[in-house]
DRENVO-70713 format. One record per residue: residue number from 1; residue in one letter; x, y, z of N, C-alpha, C in turn. Coordinates in Angstrom, 3 decimals, decimal comma, always signed. Each point is the difference from the previous one (the first is absolute). Layout:
BEGIN
   num   residu        npx        npy        npz       capx       capy       capz        cpx        cpy        cpz
   NUM        A          X          Y          Z          X          Y          Z          X          Y          Z
...
***
This chain:
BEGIN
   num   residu        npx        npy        npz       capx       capy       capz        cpx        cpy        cpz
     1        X   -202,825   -180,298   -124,391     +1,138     +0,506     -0,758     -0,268     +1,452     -0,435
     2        X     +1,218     +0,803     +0,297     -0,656     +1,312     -0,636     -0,062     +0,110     -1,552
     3        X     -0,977     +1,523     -0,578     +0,236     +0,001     -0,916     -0,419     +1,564     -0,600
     4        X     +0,361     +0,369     -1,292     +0,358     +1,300     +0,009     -0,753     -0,127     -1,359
     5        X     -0,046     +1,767     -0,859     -0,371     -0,217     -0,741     +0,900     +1,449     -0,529
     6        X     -0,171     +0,037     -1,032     +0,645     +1,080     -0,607     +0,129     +0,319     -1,478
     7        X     +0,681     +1,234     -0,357     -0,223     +0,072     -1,674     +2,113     +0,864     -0,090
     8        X     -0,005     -0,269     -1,143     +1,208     +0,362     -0,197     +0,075     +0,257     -1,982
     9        X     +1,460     +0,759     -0,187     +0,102     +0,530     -1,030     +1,664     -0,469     -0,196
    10        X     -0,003     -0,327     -1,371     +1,227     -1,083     -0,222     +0,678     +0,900     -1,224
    11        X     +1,039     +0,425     +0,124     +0,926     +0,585     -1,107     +1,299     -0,639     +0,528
    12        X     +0,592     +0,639     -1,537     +1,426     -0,641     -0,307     +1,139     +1,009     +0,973
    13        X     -0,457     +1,246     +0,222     +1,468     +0,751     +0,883     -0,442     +0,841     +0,700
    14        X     +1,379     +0,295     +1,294     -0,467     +0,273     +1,341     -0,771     +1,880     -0,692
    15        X     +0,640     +0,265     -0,902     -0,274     +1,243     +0,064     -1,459     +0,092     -0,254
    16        X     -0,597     -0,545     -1,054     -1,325     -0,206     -0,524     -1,036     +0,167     +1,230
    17        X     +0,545     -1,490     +1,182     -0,849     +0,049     +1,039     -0,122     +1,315     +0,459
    18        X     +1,658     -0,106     +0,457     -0,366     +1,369     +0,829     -0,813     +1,557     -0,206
    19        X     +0,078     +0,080     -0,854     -0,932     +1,023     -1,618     -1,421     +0,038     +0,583
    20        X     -0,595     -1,823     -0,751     -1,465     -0,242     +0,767     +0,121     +0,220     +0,990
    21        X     +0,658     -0,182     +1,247     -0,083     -0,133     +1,715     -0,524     +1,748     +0,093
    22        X     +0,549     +0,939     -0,497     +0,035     +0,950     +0,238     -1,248     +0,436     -0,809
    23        X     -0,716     +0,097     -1,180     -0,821     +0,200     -0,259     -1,412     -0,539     +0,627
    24        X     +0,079     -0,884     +0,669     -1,070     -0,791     +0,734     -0,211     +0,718     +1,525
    25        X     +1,697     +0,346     +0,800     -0,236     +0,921     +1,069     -0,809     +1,266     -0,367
    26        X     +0,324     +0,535     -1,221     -0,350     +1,378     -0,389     -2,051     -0,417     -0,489
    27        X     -0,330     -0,508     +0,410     -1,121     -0,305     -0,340     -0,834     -0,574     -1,133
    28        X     +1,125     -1,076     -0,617     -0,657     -0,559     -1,271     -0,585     -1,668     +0,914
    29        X     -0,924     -0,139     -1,035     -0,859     -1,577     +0,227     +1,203     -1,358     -0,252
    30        X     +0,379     -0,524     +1,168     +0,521     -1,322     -0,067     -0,140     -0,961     -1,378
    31        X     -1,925     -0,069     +0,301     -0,239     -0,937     -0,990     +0,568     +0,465     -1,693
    32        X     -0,301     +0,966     -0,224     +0,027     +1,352     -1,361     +1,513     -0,454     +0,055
    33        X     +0,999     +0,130     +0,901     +1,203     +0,040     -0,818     +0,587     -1,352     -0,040
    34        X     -0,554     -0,860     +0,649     -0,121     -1,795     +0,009     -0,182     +0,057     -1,806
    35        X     -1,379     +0,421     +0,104     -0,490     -0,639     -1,666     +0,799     +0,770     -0,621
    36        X     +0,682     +1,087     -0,182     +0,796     +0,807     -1,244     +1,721     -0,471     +0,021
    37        X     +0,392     -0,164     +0,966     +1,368     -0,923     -0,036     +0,435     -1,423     +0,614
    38        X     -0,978     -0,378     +0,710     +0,643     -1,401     +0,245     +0,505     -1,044     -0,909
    39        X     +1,077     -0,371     +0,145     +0,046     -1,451     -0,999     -0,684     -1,480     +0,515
    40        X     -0,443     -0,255     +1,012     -0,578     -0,710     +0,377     -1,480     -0,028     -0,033
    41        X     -0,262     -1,411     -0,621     -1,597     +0,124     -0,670     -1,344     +0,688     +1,179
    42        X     +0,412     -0,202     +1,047     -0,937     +0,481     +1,286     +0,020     +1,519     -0,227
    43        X     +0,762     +0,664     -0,700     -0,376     +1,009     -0,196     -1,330     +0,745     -0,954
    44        X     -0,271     -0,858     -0,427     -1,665     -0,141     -0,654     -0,685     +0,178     +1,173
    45        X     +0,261     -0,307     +0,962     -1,319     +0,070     +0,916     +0,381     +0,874     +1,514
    46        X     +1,203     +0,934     -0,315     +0,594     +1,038     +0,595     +1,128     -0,728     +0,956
    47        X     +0,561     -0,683     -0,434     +0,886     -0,796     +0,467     -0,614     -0,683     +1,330
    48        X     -1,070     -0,349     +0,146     -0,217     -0,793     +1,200     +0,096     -1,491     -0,148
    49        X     +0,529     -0,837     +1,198     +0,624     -0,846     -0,431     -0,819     -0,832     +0,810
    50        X     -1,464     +0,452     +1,016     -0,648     -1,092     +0,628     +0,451     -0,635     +1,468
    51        X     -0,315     -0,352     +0,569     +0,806     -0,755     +0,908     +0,632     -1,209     +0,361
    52        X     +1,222     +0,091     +0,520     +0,687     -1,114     +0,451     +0,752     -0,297     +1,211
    53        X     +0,409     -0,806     -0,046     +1,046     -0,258     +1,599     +0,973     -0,215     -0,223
    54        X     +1,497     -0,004     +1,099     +1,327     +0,025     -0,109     +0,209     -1,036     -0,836
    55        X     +1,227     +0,498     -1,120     +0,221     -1,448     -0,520     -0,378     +0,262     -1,189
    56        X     -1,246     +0,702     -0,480     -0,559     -0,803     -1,549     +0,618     +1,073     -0,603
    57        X     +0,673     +1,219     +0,093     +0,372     +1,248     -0,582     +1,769     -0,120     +0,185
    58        X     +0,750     +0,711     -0,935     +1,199     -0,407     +0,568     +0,846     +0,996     +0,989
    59        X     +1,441     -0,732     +0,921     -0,389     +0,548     +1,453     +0,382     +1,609     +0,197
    60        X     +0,727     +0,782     -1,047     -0,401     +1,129     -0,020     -1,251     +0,440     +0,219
    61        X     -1,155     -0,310     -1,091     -1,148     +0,373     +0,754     -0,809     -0,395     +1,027
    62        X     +0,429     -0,908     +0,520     -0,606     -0,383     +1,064     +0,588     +0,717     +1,430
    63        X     +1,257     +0,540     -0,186     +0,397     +0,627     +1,002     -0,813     +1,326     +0,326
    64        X     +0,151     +0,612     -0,940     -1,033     +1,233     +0,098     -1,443     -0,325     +0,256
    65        X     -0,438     -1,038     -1,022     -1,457     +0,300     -0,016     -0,718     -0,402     +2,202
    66        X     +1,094     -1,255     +0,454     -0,340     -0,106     +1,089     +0,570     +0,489     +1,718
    67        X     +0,751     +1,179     -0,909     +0,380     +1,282     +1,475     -0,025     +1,397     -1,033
    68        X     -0,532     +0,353     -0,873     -0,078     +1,355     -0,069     -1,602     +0,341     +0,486
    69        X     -0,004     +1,383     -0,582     -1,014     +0,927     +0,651     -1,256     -0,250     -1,047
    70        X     -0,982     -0,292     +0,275     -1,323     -0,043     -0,625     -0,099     +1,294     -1,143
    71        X     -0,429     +0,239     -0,759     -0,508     +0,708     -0,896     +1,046     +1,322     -0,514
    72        X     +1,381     -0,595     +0,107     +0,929     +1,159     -0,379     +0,835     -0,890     -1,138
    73        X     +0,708     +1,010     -1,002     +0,668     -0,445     -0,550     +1,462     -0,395     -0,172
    74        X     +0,189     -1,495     +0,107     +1,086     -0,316     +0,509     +1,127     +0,075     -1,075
    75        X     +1,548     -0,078     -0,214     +0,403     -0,088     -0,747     +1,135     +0,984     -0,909
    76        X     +0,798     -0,431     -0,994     -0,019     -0,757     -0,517     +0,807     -1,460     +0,533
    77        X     -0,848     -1,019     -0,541     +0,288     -1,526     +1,030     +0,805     -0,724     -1,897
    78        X     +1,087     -0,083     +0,316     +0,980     -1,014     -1,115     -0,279     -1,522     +0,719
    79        X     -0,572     -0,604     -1,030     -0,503     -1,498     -0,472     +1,174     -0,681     -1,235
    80        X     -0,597     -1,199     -0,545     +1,047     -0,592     -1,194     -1,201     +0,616     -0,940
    81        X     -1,298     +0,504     -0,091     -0,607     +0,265     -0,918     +0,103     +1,719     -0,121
    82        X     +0,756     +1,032     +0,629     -0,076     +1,285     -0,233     -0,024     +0,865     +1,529
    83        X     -0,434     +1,083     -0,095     -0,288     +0,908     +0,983     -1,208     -0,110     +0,920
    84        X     -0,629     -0,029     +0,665     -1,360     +0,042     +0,124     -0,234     +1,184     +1,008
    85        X     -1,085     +0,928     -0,246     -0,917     +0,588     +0,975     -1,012     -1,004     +0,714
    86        X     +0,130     -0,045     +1,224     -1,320     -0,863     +0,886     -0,888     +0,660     +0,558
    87        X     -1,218     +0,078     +0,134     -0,993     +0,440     +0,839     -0,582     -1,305     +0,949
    88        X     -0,111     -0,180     +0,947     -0,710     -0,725     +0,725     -1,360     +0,705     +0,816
    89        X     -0,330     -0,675     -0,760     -2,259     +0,356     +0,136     -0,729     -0,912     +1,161
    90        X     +0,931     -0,768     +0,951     -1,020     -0,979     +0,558     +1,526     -1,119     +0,489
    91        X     -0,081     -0,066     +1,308     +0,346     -1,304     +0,502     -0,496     -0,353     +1,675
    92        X     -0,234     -1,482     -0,209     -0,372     +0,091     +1,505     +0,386     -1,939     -0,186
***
């Protein structure tokens, strides 16, 4: 079964994301702006969320996390819990 791994950053609006998205292209640390705005508790640990397989994430993110591009930042991805920035660090 495949499986992926990745870290992501969870706010309440598209603009916010898009804000971070752009400060992260411009060369800020993923993890650094994980821990200073995420609302999601994984952001303690730079929003990495570990790995999993299709299915355990909901299917917004699973769409991305298992056809986007390895180590870029995806996003912003609308969920029932907010906005999300995705990074995917690992799938095979």
């Amino acid at each position: 079964m495949a499986r992926a791994s990745a870290r992501h950053i969870l706010v309440n609006s598209e603009e916010q994301c898009l804000a971070l998205k752009q400060e992260i292209e411009n060369g800020r640390d993923f993890a650094e702006v994980a821990k200073q705005h995420s609302s999601c508790p994984s952001g303690r640990q730079g929003g990495d969320l570990g790995s999993f397989g299709p299915g355990q994430m909901v299917p917004e993110f699973d769409k991305v996390v298992f056809s986007g591009e390895l180590n870029q930042v995806h996003g912003p991805v609308k969920t029932q819990f907010g906005y999300h920035l995705l990074e995917i660090t690992d799938r095979g």
